[in-house]
Backbone as JSON Lines, residues from 0, in Angstrom:
{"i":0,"aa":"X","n":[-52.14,-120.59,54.68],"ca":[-52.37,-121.24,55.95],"c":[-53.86,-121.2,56.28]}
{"i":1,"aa":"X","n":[-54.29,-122.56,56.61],"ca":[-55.68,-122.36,56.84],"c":[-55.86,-121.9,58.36]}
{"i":2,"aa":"X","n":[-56.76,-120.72,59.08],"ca":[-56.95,-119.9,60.01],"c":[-58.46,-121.08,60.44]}
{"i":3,"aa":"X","n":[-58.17,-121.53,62.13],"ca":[-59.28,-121.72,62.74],"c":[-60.48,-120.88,63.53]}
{"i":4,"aa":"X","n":[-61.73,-120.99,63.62],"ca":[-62.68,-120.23,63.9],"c":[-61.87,-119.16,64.67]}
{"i":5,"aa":"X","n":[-61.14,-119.93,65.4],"ca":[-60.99,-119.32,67.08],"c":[-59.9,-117.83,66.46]}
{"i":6,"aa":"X","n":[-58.56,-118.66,65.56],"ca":[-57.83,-117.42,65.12],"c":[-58.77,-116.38,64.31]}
{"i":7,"aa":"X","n":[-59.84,-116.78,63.61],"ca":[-60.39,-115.64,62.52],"c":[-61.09,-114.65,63.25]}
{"i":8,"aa":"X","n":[-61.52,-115.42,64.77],"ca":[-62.44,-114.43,65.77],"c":[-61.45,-113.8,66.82]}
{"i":9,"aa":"X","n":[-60.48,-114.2,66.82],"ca":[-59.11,-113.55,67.88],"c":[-59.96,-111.96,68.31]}
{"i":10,"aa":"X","n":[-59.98,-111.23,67.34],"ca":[-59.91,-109.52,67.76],"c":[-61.3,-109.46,68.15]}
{"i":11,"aa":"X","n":[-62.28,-110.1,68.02],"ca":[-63.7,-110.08,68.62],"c":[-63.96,-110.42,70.03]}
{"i":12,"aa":"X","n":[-62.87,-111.17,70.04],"ca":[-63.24,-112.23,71.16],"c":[-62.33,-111.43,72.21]}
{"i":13,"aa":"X","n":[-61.25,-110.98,72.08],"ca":[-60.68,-109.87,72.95],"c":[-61.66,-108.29,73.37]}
{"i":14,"aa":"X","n":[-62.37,-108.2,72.02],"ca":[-63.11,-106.99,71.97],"c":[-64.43,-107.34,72.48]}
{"i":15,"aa":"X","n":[-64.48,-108.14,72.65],"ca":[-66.11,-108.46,73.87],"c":[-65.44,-109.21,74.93]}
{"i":16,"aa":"X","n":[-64.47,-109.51,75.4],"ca":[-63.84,-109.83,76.6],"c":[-63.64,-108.71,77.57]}
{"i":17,"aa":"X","n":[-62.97,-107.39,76.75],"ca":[-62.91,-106.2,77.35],"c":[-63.79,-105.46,77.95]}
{"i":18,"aa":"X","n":[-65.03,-105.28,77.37],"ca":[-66.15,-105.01,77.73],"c":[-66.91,-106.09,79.13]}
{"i":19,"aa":"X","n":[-66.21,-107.04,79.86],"ca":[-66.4,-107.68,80.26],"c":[-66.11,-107.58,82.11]}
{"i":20,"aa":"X","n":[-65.95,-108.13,82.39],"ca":[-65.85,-108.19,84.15],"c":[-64.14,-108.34,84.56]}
{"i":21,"aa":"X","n":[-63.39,-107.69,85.53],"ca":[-62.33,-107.99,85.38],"c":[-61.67,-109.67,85.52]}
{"i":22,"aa":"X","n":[-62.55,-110.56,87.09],"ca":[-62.31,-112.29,86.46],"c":[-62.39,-112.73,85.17]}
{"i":23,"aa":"X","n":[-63.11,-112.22,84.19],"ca":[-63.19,-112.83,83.19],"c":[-61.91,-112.19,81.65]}
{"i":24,"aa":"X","n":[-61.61,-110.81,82.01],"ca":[-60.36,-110.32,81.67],"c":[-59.16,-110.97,81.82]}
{"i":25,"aa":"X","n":[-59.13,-111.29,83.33],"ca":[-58.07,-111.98,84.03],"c":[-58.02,-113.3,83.59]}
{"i":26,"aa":"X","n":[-58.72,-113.9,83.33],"ca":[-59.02,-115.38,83.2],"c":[-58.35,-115.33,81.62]}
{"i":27,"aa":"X","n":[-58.74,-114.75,80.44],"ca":[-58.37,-114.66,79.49],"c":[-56.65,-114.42,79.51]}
{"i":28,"aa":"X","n":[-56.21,-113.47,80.17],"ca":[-54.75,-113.06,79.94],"c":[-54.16,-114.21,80.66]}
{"i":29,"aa":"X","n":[-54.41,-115.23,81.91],"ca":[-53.83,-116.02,82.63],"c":[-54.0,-117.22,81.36]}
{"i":30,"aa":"X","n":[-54.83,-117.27,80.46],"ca":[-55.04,-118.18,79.94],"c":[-53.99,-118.38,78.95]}
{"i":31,"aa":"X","n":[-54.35,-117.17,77.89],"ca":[-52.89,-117.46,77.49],"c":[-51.72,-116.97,78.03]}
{"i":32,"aa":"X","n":[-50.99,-116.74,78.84],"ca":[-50.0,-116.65,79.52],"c":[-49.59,-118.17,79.77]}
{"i":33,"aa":"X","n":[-50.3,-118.66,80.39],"ca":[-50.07,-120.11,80.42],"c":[-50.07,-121.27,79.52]}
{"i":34,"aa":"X","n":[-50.52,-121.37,78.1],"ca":[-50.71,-121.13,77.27],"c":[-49.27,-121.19,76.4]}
{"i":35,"aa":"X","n":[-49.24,-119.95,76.38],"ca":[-47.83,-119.48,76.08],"c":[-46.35,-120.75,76.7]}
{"i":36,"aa":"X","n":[-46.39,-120.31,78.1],"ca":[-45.39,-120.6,78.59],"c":[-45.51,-122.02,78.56]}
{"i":37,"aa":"X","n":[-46.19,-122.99,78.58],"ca":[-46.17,-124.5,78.8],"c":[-45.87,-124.83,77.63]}
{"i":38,"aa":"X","n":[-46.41,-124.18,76.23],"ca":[-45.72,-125.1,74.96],"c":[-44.73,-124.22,74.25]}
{"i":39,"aa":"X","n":[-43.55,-123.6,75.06],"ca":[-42.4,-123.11,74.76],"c":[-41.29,-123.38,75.78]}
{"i":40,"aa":"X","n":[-39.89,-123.17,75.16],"ca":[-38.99,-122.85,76.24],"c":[-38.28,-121.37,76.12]}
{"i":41,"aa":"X","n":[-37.5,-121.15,77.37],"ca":[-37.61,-119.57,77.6],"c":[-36.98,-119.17,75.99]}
{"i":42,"aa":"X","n":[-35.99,-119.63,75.31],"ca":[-35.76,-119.08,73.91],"c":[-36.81,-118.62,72.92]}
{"i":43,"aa":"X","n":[-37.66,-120.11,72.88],"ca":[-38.68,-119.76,71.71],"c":[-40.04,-118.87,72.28]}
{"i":44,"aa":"X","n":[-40.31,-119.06,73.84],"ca":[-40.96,-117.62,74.33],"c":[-40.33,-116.47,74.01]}
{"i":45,"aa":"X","n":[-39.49,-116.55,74.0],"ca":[-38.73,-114.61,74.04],"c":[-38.89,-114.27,72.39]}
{"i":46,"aa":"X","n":[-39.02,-115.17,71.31],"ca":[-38.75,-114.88,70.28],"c":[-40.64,-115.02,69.91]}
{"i":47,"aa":"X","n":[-41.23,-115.7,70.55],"ca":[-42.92,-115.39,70.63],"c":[-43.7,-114.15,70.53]}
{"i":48,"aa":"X","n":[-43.02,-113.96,72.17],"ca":[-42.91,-112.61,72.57],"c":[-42.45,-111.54,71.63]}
{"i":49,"aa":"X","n":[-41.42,-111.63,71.07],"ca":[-41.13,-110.43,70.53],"c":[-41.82,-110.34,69.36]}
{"i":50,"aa":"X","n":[-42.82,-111.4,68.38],"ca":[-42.98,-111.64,67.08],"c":[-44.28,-110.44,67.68]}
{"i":51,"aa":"X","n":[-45.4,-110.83,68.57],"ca":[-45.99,-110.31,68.91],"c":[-45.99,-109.32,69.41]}
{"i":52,"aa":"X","n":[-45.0,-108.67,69.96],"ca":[-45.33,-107.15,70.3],"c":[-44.45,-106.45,68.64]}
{"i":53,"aa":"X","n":[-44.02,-106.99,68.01],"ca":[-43.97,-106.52,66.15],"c":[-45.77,-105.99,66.08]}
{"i":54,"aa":"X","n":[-46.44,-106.85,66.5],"ca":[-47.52,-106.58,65.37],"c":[-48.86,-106.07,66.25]}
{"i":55,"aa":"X","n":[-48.09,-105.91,67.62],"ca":[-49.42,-104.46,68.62],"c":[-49.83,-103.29,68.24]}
{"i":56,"aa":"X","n":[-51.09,-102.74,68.12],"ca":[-51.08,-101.91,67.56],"c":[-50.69,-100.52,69.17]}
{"i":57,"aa":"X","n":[-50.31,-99.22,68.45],"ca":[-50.03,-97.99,69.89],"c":[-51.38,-98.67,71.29]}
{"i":58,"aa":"X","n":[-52.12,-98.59,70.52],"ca":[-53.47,-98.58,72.1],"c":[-52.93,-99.83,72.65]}
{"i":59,"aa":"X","n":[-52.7,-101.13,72.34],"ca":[-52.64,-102.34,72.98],"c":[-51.12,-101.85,73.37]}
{"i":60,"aa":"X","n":[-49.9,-101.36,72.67],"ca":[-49.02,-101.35,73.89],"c":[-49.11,-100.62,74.36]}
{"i":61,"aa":"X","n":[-50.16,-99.3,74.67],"ca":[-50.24,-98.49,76.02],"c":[-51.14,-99.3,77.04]}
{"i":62,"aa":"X","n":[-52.11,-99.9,76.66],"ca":[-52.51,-100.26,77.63],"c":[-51.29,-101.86,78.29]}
{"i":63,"aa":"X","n":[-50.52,-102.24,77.74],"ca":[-50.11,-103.38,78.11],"c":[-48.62,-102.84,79.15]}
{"i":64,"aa":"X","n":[-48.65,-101.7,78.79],"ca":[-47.43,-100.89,79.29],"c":[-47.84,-100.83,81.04]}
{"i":65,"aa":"X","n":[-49.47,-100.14,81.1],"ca":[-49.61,-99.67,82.23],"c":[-50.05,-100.95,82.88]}
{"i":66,"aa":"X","n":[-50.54,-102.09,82.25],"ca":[-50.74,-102.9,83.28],"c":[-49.7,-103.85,83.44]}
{"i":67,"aa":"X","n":[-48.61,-103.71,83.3],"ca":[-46.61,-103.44,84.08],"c":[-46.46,-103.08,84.99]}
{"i":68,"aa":"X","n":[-46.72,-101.74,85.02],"ca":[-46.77,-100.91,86.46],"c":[-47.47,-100.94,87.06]}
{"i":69,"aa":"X","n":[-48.87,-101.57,87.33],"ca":[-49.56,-101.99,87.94],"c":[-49.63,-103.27,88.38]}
{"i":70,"aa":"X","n":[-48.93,-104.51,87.93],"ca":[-48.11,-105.44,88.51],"c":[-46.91,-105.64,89.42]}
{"i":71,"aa":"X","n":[-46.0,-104.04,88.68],"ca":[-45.14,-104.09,89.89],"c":[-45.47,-103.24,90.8]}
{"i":72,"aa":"X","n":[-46.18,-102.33,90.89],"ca":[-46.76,-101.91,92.37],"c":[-47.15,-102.87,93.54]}
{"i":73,"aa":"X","n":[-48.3,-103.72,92.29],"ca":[-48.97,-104.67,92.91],"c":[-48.13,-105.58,94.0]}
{"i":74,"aa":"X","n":[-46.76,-106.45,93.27],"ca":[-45.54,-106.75,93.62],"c":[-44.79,-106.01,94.8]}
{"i":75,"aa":"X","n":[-44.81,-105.07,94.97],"ca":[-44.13,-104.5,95.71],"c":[-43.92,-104.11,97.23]}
């Protein structure tokens, strides 16, 4: 499969995003979130979803864990 710039730079581009301002954090995760959800339906999201948290490494699902509970606080 041929990989575009954007996929070959994926982990860079998260890893200098982080280092970054939280709008511009936010802007990234809303991005693809939306992203996500507009060119799927809830089946082939859930099965998206799950392909991808297969291949998180521990740090990304701790941190993806706590910012859960910090949504549903937020929520609450």
């Amino acid at each position: 499969m041929i990989k575009s710039s954007i996929e070959k730079m994926a982990f860079d581009i998260g890893y200098d995003i982080a280092n970054s301002d939280d709008e511009t954090q936010s802007n990234l995760l809303n991005g693809f979130s939306k992203g996500l959800a507009n060119s799927m339906d809830s089946n082939s999201l859930n099965t998206q979803l799950c392909y991808i948290a297969d291949k998180l490494d521990s740090k990304s699902e701790k941190i993806l864990t706590e910012l859960v509970e910090f949504i549903k606080l937020k929520n609450q």
